[in-house]
Each structure stands twice: as structure tokens, then as C-alpha cells.
C-alpha positions as CSV (number, residue, x, y, z in Angstrom):
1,X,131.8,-185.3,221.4
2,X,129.7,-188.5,221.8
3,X,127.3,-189.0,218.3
4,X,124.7,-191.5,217.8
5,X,122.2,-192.5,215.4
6,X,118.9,-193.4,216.4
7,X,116.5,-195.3,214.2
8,X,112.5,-194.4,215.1
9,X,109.3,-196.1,214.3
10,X,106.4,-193.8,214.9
11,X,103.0,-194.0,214.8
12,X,101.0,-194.0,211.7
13,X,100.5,-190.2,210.7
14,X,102.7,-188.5,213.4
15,X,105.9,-188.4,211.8
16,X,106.2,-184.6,211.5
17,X,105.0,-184.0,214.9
18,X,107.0,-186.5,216.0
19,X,110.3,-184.9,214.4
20,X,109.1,-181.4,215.9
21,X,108.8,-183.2,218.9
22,X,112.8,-184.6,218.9
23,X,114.0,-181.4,217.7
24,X,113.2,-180.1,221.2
25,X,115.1,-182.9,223.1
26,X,118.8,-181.0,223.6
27,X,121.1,-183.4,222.2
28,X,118.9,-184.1,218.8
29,X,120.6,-182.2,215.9
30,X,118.9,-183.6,213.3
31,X,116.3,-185.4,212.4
32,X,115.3,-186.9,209.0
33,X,112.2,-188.8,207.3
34,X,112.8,-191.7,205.5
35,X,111.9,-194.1,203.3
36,X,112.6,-198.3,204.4
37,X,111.9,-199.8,207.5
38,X,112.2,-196.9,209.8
39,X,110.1,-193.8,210.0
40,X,112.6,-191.1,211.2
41,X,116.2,-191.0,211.6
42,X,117.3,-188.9,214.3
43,X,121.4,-187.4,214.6
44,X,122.4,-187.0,218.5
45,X,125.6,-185.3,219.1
46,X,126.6,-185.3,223.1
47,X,129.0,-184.2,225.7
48,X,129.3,-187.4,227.3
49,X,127.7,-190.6,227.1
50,X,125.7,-190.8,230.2
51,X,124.2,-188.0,228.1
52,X,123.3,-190.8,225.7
53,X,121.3,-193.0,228.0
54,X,119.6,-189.7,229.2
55,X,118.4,-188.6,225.9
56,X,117.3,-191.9,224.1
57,X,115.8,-193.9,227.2
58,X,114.1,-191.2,229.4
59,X,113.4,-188.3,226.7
60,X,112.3,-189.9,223.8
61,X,110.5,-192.9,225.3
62,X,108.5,-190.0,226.4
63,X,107.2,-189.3,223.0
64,X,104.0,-190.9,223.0
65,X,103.6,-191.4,219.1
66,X,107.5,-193.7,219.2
67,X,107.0,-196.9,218.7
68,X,110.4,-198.4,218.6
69,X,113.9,-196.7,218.5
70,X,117.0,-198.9,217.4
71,X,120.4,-196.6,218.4
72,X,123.6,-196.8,216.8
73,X,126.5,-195.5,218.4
74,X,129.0,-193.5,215.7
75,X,133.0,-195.0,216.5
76,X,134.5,-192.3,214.3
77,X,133.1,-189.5,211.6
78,X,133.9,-189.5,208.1
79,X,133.1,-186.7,205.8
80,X,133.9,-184.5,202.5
81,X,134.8,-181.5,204.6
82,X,137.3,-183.5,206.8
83,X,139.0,-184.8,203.3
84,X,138.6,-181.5,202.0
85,X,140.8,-179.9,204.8
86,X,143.6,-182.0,204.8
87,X,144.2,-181.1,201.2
88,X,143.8,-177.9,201.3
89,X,146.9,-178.0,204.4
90,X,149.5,-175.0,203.7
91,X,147.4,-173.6,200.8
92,X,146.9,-169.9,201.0
């Protein structure tokens, strides 16, 4: 599984549509509002990442309201539930 972050400047006033709009793209999981420099924050999760190039430079550049996208590639996942796991190993 190939994940990616991808930070999105929109348009003034078309941040929900917008986010509607990248929930449809297969590959978006997620998308958030934010505050800061960037409008929307959007989580990919892939099969492959030719996939990658597919979603973030011929999908979403066809968006008309996206103004700029920076896209972070994720090396490895950290989270509570993964910690959480390995302690509970052999606990029944």
C-alpha cells in the first residue's frame, strides 16, 4: 500500500465543493480542512505508485477550483493502534 499526503490550495470559497469533489477521485480516503497555509489536506492510500502519478497529476489537476497541490509521500505509518497491538501480543 502506497500512501501520500497531498497539500491543496483552493479557490477562495470552494473548499467544501472542492473536498466533495476529491472524495470521488478513487484513491482519496480522506480529506480534511485546515487551518495555515493550505486549504485542504487530502490522505491517498494506493496500490501502486504509478497509481500516485495518476491520481495527483491527471485527476485532481482536473479540479478546476485547485490552485496548488504540494504531495508528500508517507515512508512508513506510525499510529496508536499499531502500538496498541503489539502490547496487547498473547493477551487473551
Amino acid at each position: 500500500m502506497v500512501s501520500a499526503v497531498v497539500l491543496i490550495n483552493v479557490q477562495r470559497g470552494q473548499v467544501n465543493e472542492t473536498a466533495q469533489s476529491l472524495l470521488e477521485i478513487e484513491g482519496v480516503a480522506e480529506v480534511y480542512s485546515v487551518t495555515g497555509e493550505y486549504d485542504l489536506v487530502a490522505l491517498l492510500r494506493l496500490q501502486r505508485y504509478e497509481d500516485l502519478s495518476e491520481v495527483v497529476t491527471t485527476r485532481m489537476v482536473q479540479l478546476p477550483n485547485i490552485t496548488n497541490t504540494n504531495t508528500l509521500m508517507a515512508f512508513q505509518c506510525y499510529s496508536r493502534a499499531d502500538l496498541q497491538q503489539a502490547w496487547d501480543i498473547g493477551v487473551e
